[in-house]
MIDO-297995 format. One record per atom (N, C-alpha, C): residue in three letters; x, y, z; residue number from 0; atom name; chain. Coordinates in nm, 4 decimals, decimal comma, m for minus. Layout:
// residues N
+-----+----------+----------+----------+-----+----+---+
!   r !        x !        y !        z !   k !  a ! c !
+-----+----------+----------+----------+-----+----+---+
! ALA !        X !        Y !        Z ! NUM ! CA ! A !
...
+-----+----------+----------+----------+-----+----+---+
This chain:
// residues 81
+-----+----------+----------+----------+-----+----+---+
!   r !        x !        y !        z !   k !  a ! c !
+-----+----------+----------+----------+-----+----+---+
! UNK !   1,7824 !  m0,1515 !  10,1105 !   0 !  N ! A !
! UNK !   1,7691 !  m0,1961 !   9,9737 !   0 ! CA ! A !
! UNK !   1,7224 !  m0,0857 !   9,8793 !   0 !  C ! A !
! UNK !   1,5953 !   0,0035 !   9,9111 !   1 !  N ! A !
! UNK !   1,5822 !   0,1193 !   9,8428 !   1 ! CA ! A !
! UNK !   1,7113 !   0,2178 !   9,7811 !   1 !  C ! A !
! UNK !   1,7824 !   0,1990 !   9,8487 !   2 !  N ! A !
! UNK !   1,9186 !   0,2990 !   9,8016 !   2 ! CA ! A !
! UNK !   2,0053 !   0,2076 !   9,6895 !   2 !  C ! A !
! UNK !   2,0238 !   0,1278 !   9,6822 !   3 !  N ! A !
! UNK !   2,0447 !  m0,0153 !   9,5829 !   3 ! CA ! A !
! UNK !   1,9626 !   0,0984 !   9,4325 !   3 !  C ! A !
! UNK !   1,8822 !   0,0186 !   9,4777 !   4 !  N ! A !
! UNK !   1,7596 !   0,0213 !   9,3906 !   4 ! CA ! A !
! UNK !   1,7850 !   0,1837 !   9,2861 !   4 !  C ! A !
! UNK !   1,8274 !   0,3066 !   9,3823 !   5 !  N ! A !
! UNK !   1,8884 !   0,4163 !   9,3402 !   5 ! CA ! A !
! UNK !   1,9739 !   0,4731 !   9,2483 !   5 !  C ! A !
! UNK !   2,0343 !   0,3871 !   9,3048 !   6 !  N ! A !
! UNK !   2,2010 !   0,3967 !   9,2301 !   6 ! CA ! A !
! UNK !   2,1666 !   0,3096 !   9,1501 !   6 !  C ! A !
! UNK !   2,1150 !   0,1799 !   9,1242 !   7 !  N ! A !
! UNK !   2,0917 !   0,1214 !   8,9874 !   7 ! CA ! A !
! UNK !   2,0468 !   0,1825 !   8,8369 !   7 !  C ! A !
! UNK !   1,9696 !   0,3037 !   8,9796 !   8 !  N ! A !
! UNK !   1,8818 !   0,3749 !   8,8230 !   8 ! CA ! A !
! UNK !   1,9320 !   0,4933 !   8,7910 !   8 !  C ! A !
! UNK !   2,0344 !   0,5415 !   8,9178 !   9 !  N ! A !
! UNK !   2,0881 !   0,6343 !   8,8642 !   9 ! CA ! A !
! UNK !   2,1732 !   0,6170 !   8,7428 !   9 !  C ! A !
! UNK !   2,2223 !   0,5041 !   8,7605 !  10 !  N ! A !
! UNK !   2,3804 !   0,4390 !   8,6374 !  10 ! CA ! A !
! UNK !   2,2797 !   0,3741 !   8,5139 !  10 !  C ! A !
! UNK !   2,1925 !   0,3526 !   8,5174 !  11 !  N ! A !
! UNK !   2,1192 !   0,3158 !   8,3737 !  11 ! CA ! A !
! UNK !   2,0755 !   0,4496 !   8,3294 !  11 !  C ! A !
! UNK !   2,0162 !   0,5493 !   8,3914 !  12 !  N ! A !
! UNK !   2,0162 !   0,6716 !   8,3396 !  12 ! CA ! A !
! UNK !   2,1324 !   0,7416 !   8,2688 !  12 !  C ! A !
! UNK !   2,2378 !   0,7036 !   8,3158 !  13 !  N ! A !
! UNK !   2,3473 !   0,7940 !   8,3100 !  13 ! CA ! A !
! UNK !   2,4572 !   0,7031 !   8,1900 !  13 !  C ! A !
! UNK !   2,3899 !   0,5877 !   8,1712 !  14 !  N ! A !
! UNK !   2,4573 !   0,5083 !   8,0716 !  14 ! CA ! A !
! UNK !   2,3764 !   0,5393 !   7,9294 !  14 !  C ! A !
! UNK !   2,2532 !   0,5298 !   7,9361 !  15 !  N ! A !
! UNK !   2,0960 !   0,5956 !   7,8338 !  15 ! CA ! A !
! UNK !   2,1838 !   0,6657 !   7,8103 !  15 !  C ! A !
! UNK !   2,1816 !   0,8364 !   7,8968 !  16 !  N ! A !
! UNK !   2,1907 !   0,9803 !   7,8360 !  16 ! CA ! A !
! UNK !   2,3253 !   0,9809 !   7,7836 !  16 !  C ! A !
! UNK !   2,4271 !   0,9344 !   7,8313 !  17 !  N ! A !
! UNK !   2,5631 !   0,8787 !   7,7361 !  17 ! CA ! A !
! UNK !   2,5494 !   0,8482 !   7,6170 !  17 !  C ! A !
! UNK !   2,4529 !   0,7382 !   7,6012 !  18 !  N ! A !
! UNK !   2,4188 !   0,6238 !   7,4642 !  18 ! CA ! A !
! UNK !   2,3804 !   0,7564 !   7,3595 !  18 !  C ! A !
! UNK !   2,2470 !   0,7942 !   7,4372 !  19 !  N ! A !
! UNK !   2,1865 !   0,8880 !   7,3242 !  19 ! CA ! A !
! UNK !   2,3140 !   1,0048 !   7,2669 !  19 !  C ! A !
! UNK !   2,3662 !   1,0517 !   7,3515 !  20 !  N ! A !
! UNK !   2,4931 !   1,1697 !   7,2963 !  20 ! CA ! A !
! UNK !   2,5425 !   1,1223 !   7,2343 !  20 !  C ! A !
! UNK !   2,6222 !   0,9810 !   7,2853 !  21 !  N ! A !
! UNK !   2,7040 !   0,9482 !   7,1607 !  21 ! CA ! A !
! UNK !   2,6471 !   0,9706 !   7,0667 !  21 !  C ! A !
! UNK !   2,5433 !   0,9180 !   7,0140 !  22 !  N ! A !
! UNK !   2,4729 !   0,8360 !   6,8821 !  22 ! CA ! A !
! UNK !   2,4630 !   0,9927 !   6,7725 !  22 !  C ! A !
! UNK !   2,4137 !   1,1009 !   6,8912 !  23 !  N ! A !
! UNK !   2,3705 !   1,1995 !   6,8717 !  23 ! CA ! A !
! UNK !   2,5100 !   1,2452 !   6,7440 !  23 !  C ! A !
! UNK !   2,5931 !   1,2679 !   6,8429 !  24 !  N ! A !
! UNK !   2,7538 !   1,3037 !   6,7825 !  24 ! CA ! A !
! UNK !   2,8254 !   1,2354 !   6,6892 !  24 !  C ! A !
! UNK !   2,7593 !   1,1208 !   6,6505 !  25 !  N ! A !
! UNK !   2,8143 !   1,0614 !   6,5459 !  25 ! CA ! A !
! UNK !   2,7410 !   1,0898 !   6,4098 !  25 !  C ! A !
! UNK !   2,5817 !   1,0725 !   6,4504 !  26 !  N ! A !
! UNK !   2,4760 !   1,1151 !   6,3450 !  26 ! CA ! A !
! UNK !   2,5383 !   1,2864 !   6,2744 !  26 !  C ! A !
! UNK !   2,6187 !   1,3777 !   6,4252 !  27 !  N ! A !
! UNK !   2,6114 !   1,4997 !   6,3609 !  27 ! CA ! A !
! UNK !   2,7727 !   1,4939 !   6,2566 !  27 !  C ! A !
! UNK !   2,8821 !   1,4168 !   6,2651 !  28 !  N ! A !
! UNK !   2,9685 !   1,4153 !   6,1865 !  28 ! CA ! A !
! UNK !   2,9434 !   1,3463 !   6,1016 !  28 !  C ! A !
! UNK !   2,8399 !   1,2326 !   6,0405 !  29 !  N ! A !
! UNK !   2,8037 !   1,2235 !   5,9223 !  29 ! CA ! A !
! UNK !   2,7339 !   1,2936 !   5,8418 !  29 !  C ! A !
! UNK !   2,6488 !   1,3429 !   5,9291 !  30 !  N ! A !
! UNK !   2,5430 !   1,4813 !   5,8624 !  30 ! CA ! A !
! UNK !   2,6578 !   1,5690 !   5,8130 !  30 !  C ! A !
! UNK !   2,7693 !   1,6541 !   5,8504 !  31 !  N ! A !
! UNK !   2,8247 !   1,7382 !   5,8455 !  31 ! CA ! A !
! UNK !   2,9431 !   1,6980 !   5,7132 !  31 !  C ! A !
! UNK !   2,9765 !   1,6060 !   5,7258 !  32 !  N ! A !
! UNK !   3,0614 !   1,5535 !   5,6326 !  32 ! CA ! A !
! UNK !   2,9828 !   1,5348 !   5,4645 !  32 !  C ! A !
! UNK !   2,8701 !   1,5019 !   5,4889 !  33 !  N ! A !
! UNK !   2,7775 !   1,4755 !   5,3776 !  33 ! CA ! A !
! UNK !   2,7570 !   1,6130 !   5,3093 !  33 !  C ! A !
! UNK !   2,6971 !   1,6635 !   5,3973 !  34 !  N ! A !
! UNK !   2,6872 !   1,8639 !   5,3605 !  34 ! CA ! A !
! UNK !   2,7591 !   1,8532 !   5,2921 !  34 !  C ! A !
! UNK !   2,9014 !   1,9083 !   5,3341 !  35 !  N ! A !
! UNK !   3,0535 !   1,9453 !   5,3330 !  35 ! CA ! A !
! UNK !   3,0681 !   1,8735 !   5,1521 !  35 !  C ! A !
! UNK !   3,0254 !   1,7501 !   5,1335 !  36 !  N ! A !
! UNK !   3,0638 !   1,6610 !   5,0059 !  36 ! CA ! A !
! UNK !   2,9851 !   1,7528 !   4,8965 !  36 !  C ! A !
! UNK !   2,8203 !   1,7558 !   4,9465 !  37 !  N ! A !
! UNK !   2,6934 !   1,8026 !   4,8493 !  37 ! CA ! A !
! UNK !   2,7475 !   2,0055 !   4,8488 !  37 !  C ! A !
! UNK !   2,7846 !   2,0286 !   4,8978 !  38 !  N ! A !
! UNK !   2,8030 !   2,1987 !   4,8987 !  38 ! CA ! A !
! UNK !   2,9346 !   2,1806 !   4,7598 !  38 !  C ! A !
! UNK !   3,0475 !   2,1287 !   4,7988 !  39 !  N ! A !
! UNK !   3,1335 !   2,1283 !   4,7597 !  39 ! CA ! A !
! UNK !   3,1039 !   2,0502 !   4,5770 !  39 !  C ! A !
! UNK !   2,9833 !   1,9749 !   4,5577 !  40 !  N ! A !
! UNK !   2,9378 !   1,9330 !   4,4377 !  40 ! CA ! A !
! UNK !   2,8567 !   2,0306 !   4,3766 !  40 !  C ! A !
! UNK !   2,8195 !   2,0968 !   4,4373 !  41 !  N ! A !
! UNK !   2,7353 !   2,1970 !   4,3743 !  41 ! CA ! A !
! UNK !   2,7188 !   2,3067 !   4,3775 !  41 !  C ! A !
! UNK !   2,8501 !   2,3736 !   4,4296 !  42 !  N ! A !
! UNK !   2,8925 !   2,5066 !   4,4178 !  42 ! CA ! A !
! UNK !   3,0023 !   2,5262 !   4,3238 !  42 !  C ! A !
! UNK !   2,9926 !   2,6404 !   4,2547 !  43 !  N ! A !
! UNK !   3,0673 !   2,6551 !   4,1193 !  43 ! CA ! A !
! UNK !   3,2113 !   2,6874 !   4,1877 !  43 !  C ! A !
! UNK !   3,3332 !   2,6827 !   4,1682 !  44 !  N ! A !
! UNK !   3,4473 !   2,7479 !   4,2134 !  44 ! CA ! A !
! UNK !   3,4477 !   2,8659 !   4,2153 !  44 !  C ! A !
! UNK !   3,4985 !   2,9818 !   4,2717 !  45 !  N ! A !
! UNK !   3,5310 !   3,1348 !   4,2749 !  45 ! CA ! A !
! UNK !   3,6288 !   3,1468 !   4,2017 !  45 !  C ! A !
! UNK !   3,6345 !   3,2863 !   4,1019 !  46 !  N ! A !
! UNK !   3,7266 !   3,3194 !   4,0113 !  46 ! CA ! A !
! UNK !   3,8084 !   3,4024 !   4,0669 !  46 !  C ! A !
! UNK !   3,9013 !   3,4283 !   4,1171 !  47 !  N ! A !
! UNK !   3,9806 !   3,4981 !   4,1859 !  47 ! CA ! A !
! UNK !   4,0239 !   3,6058 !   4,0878 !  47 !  C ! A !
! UNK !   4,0242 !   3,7464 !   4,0973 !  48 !  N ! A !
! UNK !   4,0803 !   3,7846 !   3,9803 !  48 ! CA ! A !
! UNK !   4,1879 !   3,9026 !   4,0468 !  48 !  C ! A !
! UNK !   4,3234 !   3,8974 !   4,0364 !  49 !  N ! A !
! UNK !   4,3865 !   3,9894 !   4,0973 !  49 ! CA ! A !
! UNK !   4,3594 !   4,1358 !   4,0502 !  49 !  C ! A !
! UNK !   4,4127 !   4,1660 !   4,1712 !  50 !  N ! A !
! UNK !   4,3128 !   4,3782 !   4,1589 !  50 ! CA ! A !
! UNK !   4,5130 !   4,4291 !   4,1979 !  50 !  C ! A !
! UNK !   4,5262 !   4,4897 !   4,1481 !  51 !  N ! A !
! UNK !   4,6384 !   4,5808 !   4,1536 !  51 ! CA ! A !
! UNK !   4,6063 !   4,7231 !   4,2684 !  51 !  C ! A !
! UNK !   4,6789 !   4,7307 !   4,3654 !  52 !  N ! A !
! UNK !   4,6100 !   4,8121 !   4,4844 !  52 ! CA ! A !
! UNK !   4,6396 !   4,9680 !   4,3611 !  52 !  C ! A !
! UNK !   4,5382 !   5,0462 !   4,3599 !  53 !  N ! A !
! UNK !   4,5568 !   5,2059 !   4,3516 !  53 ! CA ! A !
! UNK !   4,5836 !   5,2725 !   4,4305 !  53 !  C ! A !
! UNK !   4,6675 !   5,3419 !   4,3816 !  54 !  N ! A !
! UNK !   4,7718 !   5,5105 !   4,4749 !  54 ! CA ! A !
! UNK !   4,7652 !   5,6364 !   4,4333 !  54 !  C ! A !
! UNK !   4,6518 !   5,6823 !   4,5303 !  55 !  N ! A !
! UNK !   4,6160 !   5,7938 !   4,5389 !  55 ! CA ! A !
! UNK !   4,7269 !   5,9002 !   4,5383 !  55 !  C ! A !
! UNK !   4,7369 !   5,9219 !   4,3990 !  56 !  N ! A !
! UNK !   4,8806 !   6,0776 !   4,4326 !  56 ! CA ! A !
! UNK !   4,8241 !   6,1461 !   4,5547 !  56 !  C ! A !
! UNK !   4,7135 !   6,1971 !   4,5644 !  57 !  N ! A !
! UNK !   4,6500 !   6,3030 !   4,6706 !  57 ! CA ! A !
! UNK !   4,6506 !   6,2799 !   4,7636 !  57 !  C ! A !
! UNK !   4,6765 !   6,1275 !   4,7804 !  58 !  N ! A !
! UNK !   4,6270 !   6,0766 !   4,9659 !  58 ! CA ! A !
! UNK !   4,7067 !   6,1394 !   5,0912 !  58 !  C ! A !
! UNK !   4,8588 !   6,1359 !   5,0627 !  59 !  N ! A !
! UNK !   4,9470 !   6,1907 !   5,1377 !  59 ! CA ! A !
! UNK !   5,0499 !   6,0916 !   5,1621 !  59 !  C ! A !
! UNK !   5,0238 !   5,9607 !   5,0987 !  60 !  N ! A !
! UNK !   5,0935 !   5,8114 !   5,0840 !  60 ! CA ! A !
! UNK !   5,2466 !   5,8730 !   5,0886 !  60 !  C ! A !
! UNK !   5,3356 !   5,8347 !   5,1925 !  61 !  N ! A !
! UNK !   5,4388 !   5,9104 !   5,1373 !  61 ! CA ! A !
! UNK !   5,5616 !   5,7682 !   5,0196 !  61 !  C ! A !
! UNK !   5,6270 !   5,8400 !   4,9368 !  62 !  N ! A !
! UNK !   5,6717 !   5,7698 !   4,8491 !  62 ! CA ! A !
! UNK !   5,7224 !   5,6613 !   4,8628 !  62 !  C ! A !
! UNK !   5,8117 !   5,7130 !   4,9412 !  63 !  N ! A !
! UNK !   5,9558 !   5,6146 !   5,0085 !  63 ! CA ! A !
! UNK !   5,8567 !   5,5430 !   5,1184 !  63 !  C ! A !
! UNK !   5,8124 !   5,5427 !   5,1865 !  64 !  N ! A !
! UNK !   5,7469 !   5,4571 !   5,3032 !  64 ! CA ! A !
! UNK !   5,6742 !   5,3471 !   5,2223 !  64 !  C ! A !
! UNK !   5,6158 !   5,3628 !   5,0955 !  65 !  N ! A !
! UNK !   5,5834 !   5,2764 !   5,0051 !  65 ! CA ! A !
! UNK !   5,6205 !   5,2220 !   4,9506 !  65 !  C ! A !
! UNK !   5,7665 !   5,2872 !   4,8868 !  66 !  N ! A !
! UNK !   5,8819 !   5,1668 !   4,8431 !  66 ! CA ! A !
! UNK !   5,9361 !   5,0792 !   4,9362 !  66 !  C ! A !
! UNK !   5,9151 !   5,1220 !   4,9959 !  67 !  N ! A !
! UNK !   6,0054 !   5,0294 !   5,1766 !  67 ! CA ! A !
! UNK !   5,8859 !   4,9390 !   5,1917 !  67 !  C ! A !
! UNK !   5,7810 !   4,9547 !   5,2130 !  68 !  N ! A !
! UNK !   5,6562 !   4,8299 !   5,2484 !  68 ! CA ! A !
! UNK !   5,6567 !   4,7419 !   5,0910 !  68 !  C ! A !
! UNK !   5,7022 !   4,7975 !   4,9804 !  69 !  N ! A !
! UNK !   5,6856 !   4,6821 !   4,8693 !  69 ! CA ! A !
! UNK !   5,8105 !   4,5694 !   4,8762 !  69 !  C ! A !
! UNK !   5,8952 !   4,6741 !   4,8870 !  70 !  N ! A !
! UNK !   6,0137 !   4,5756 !   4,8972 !  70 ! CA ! A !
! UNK !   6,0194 !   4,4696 !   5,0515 !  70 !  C ! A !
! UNK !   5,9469 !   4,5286 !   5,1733 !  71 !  N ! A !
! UNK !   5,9664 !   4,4021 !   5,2850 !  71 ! CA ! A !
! UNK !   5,8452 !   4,2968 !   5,2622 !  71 !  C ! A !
! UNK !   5,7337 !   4,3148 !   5,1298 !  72 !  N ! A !
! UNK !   5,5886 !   4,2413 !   5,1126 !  72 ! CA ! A !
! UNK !   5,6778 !   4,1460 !   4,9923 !  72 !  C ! A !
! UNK !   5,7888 !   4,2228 !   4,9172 !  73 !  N ! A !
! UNK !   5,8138 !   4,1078 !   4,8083 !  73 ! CA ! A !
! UNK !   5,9484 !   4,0491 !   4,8823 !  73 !  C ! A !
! UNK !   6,0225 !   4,0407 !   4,9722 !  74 !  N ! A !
! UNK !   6,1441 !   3,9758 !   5,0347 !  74 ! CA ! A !
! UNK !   6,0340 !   3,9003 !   5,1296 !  74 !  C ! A !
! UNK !   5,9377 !   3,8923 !   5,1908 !  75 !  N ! A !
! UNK !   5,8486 !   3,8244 !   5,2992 !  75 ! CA ! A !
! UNK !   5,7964 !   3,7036 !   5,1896 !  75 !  C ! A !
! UNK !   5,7415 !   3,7438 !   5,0534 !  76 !  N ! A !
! UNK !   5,7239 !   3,6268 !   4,9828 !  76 ! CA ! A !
! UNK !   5,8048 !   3,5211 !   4,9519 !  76 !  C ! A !
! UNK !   5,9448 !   3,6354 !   4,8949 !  77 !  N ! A !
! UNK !   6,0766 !   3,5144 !   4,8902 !  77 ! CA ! A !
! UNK !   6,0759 !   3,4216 !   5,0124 !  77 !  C ! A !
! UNK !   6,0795 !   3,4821 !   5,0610 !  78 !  N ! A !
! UNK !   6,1150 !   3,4008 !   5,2003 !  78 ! CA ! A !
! UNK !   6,0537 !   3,2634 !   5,2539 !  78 !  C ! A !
! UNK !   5,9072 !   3,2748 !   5,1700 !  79 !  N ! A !
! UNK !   5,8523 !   3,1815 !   5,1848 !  79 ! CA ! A !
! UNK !   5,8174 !   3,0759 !   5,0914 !  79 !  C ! A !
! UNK !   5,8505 !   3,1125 !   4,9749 !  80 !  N ! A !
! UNK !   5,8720 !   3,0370 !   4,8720 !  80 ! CA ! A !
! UNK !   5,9699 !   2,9267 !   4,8479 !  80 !  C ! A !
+-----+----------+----------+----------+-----+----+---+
């Protein structure tokens, strides 16, 4: 009967430490979702402001290898547009 008695308490233990995780994991996706709402209320938006890349005449950039990367960066946009 002692071994009964074992396994009874092993499976109420093991049903508890279940219970508590769950509860745990649900408490943490409401917590997280709430954040997520209050951050998003009270953070200002970012101003994005486009920067035009600079080209160093001096660098050693060679010309043509640069016309060739603008033209496959603006046909890669088409492409996806």
């Amino acid at each position: 009967m002692p071994e009964q008695n074992l396994v009874s308490q092993g499976l109420e233990l093991m049903i508890f430490g279940m219970g508590v995780v769950f509860v745990f994991l649900i408490m943490l996706v409401f917590v997280t979702g709430l954040m997520s709402k209050l951050v998003t209320k009270f953070t200002p938006e970012p101003v994005l402001v486009p920067v035009k890349p600079k080209v160093n005449k001096q660098s050693g950039v060679d010309p043509q290898l640069l016309k060739v990367l603008s033209a496959a960066v603006k046909e890669h946009r088409e492409r996806q547009k």
